[in-house]
matplotlib code that plots the C-alpha trace (Angstrom):
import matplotlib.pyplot as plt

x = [18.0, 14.8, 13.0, 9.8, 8.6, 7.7, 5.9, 6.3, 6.2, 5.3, 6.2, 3.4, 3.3, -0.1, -0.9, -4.7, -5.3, -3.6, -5.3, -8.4, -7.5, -6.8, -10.0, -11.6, -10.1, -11.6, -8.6, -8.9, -6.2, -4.9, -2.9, -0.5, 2.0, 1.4, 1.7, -0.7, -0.4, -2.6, -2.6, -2.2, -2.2, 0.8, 2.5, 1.5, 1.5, 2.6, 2.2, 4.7, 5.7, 7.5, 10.3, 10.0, 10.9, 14.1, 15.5, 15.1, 17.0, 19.5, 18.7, 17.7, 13.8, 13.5, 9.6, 10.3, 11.6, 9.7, 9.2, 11.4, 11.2, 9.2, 5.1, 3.4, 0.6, -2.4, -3.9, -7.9, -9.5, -11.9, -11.4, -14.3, -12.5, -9.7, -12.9, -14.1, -10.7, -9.6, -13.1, -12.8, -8.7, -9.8, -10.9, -7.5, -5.3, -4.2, -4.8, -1.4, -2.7, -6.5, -7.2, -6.8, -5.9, -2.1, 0.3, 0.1, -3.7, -5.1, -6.3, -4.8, -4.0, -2.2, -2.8, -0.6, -1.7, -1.4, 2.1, 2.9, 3.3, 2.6, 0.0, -1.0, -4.7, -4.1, -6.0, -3.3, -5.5, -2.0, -1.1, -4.0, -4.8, -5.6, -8.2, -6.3, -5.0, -1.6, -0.3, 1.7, 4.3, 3.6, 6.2, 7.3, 9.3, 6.2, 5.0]
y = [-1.0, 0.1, 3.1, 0.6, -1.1, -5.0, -6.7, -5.0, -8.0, -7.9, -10.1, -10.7, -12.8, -14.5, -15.0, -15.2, -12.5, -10.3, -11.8, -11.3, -7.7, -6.7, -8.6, -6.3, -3.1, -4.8, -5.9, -9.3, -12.0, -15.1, -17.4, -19.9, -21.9, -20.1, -16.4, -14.0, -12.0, -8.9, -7.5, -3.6, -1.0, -1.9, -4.0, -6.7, -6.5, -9.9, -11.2, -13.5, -14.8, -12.8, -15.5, -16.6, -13.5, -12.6, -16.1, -15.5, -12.2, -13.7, -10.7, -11.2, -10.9, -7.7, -8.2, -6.7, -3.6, 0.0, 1.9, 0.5, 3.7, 3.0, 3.7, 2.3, 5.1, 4.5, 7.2, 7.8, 9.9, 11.6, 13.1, 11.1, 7.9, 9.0, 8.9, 5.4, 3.4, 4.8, 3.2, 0.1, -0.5, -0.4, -3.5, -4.5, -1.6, 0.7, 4.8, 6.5, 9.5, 10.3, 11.6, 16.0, 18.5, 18.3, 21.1, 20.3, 20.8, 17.2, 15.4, 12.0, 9.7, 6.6, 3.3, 0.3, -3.2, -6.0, -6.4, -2.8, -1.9, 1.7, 2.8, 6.5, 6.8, 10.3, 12.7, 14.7, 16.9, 17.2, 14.1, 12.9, 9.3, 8.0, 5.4, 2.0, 3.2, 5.0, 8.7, 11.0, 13.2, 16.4, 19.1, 20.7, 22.8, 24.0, 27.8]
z = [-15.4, -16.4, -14.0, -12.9, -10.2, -11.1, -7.9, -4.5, -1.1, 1.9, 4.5, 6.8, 9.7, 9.3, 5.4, 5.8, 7.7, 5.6, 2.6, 4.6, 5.1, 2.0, 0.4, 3.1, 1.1, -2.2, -3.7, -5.1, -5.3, -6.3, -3.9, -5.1, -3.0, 0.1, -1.5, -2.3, -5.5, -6.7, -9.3, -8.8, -12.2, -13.9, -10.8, -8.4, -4.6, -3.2, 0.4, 1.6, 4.9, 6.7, 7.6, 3.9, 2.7, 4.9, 4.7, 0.8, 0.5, 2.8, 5.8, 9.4, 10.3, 12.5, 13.1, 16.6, 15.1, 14.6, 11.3, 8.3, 6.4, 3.7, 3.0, 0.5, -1.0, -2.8, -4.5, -5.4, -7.7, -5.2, -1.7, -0.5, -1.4, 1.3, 4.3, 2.3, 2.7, 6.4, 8.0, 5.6, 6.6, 10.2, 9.7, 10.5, 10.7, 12.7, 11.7, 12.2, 11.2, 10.6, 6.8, 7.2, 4.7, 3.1, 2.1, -1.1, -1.3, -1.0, 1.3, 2.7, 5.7, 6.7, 8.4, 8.9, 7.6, 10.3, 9.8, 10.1, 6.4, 6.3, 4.0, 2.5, 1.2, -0.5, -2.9, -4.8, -7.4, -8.7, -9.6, -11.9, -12.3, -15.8, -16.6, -16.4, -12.2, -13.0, -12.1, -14.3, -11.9, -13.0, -14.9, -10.5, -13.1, -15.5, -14.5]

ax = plt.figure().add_subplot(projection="3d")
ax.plot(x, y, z, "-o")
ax.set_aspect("equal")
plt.show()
């Protein structure tokens, strides 16, 4: 298997107003047969309905439950973009943690969609982001 990512879903329970929300963050879509598809760097973000979703991959819906372990992160090329997309995700969002200075020397925080997907706004001066979106992970072995 190649080492990439292809399309990343989400299962949402209300498709327009997480297509809302996200057009609210700037990101702009197209919707086909009741899913939402963005195009993001060199993958796609997808919304799907949540019951859609589960039924495909043959698993049960735990809408109910807490945290699934995973957080999507979105990374910006200026610290000042962190403060930008925090006030524009509350929109729709809840802050989990309010953007504050990292360990590693950035600056980030996180909010979760309306469907709970957890989502890191960070500035990593480490992790530099080229023209066309994507990061390089740095050499953590270089001197």
């Amino acid at each position: 298997m190649e080492q990439r990512l292809s399309l990343i879903t989400l299962g949402v329970a209300d498709l327009a107003r997480s297509r809302d929300f996200y057009r609210q963050l700037g990101w702009q879509g197209q919707e086909v047969e009741h899913t939402v598809f963005f195009q993001a760097g060199g993958l796609a973000v997808v919304l799907w309905s949540r019951r859609s979703l589960a039924e495909d991959a043959g698993v049960e819906d735990r809408a109910a439950g807490g945290f699934a372990g995973v957080a999507l992160a979105h990374n910006v090329r200026e610290r000042a973009e962190v403060d930008h997309l925090m006030a524009a995700a509350q929109a729709g969002a809840v802050v989990t943690q309010p953007a504050r200075d990292t360990s590693y020397g950035g600056y980030a925080g996180y909010f979760t969609d309306p469907d709970g997907h957890l989502w890191e706004i960070a500035w990593n001066p480490g992790f530099p982001i080229a023209a066309d979106g994507t990061i390089t992970v740095p050499d953590f072995g270089a001197p």
